[in-house]
C-alpha positions as semicolon CSV with decimal commas, in nm:
position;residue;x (nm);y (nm);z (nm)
1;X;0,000;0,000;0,000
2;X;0,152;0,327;-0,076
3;X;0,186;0,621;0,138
4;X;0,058;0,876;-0,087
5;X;-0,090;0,917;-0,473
6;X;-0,010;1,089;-0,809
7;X;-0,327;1,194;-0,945
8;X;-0,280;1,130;-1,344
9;X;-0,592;1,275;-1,482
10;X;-0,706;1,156;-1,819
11;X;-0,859;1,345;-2,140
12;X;-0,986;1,123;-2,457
13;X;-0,603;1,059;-2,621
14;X;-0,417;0,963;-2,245
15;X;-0,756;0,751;-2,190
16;X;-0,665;0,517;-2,526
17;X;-0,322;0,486;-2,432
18;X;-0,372;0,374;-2,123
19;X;-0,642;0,134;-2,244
20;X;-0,392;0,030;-2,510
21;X;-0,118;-0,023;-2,302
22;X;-0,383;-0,297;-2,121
23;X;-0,418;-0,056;-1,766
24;X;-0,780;0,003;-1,853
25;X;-0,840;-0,156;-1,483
26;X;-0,670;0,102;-1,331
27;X;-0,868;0,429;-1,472
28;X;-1,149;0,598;-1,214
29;X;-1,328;0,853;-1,111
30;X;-1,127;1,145;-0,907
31;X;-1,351;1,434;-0,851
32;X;-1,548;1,376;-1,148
33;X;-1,264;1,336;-1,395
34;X;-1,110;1,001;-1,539
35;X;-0,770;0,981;-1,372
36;X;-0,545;0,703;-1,255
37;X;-0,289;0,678;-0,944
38;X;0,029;0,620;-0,917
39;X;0,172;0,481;-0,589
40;X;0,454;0,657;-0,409
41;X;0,634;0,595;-0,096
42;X;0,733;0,842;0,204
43;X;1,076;0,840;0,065
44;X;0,994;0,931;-0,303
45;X;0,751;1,196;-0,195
46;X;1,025;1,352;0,041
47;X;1,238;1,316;-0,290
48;X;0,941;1,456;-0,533
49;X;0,880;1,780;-0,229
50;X;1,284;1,869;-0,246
51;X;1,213;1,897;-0,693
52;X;0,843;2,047;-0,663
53;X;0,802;2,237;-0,345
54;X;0,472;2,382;-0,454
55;X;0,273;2,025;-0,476
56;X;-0,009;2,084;-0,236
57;X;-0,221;1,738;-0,114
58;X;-0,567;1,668;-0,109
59;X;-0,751;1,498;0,200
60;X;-0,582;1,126;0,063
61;X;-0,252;1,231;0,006
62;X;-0,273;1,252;-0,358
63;X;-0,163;1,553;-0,558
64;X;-0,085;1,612;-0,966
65;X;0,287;1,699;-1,055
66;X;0,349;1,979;-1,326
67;X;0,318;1,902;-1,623
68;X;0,576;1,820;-1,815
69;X;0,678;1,590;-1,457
70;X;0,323;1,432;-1,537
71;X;0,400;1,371;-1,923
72;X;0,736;1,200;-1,855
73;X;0,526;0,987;-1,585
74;X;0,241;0,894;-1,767
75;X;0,516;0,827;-2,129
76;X;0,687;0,566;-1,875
77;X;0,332;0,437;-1,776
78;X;0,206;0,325;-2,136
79;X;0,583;0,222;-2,247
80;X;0,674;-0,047;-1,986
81;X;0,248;-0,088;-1,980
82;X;0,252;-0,088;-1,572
83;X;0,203;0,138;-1,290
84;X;0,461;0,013;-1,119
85;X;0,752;0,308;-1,230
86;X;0,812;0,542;-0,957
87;X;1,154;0,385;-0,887
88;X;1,270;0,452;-1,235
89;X;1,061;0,766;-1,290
90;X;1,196;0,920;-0,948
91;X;1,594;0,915;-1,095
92;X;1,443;1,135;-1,416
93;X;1,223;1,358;-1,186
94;X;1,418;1,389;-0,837
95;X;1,638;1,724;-0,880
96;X;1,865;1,729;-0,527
97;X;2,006;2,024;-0,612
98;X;1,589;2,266;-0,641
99;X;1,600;2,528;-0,467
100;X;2,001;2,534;-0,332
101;X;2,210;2,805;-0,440
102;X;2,538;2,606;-0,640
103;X;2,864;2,697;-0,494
104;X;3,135;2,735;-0,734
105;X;3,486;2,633;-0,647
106;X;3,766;2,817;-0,821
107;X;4,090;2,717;-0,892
């Protein structure tokens, strides 16, 4: 069970891809809209806060990344055709150096 949710919600084209990539079991309702949720632990969500200080949560601990972050999610999704990606998806999104000033060393 995860800790907390990426809300991925769907329009007509994301709706056939996911039903093409065989995750049709995994689309529902959100608030009215077609969406599907993708599973994140305490430690990737610490890791997803340091890149994207701005998410804000909802009363389930989900919340919707910006959007290209949600277009490089949802791409992984329908390629390897399973939810399961938040390990690999976390080394393209994570960004330990948002929001730190880089010091430069000179020579």
């Amino acid at each position: 069970m995860a800790d907390y949710y990426i809300n991925l919600f769907l329009d007509d084209e994301k709706i056939k891809k996911v039903e093409d990539a065989g995750l049709a079991g995994e689309i529902r309702k959100i608030d009215g809209k077609k969406a599907i949720q993708v599973g994140v632990t305490a430690k990737e969500q610490k890791k997803l806060l340091k890149s994207f200080p701005d998410l804000t949560f909802d009363s389930s601990n989900a919340y919707v990344l910006p959007e290209q972050a949600e277009n490089l999610l949802m791409n992984m999704i329908v390629s390897m055709k399973s939810m399961d990606v938040m390990k690999g998806a976390i080394l393209k999104l994570y960004n330990p150096f948002a929001g730190k000033e880089l010091l430069q060393k000179t020579f």
